[in-house]
C-alpha positions as CSV (number, residue, x, y, z in Angstrom):
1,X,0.0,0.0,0.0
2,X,1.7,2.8,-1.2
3,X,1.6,5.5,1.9
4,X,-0.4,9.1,1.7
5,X,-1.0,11.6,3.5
6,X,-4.1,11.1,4.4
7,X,-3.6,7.6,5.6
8,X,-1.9,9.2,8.7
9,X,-4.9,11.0,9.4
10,X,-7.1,9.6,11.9
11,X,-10.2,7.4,10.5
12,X,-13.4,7.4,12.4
13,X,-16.5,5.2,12.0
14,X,-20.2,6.2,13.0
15,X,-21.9,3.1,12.8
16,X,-24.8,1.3,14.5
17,X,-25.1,-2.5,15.3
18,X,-28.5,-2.6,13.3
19,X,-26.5,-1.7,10.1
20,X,-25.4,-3.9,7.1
21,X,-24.3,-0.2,5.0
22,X,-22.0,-0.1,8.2
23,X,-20.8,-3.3,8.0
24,X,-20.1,-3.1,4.1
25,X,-18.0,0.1,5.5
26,X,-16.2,-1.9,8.5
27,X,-15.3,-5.0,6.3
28,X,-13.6,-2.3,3.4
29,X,-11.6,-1.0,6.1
30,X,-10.2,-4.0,7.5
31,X,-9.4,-5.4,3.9
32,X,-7.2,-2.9,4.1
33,X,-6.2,-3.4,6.7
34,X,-6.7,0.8,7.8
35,X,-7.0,1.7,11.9
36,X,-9.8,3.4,12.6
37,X,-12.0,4.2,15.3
38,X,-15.6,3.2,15.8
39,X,-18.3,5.6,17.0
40,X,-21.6,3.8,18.1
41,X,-24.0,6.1,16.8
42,X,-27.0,4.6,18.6
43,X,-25.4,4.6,22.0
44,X,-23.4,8.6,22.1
45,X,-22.8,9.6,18.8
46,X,-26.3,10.1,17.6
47,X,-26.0,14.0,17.6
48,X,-22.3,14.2,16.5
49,X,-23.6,12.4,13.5
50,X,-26.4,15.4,12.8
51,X,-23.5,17.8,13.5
52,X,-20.9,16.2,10.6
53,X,-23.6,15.5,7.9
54,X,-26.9,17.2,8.9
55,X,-28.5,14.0,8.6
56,X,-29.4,10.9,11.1
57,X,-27.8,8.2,8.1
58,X,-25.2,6.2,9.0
59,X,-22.5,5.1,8.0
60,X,-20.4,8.2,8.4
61,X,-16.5,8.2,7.9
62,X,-14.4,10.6,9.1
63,X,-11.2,11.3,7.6
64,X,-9.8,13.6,9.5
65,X,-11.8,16.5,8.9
66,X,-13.1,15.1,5.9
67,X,-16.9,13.5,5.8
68,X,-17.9,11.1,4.1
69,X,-21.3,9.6,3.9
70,X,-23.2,6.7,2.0
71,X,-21.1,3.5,2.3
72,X,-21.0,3.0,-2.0
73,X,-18.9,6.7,-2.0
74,X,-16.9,5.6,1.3
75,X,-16.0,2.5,-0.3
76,X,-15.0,4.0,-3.7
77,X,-13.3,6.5,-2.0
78,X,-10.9,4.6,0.7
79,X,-10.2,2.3,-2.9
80,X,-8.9,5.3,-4.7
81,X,-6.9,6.6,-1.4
82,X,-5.6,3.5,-0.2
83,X,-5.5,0.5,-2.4
């Protein structure tokens, strides 16, 4: 994996138990094989998710201070950074 700058940035994850989108998102990260940090939106993150993307949907990645939303454009988009 050739390294970027943006793979030093810190990843977050808002996800929710409930959510296969989420999981999609959590099984693309571990393929490759990027750290990140998981935010349980049902349990605390709930309004931190409102405050990033204005919307309740999850999945919601956090790159740092980059949002992404909708696991099909977080998936395409950790390909294009990191694979």
């Amino acid at each position: 994996m050739p390294a970027t700058q943006t793979s030093k940035e810190p990843i977050k994850l808002y996800t929710g138990s409930y959510c296969p989108y989420c999981r999609r998102v959590k099984n693309e990260l571990d393929r490759l094989d990027l750290p990140y940090e998981p935010v349980n939106a049902d349990a605390d993150g709930r309004e931190e998710v409102i405050r990033l993307s204005g919307q309740r949907a999850i999945p919601i990645l956090t790159i740092g201070d980059e949002v992404l939303v909708d696991s099909t454009n977080i998936i395409r988009e950790l390909r294009k950074r990191y694979e």
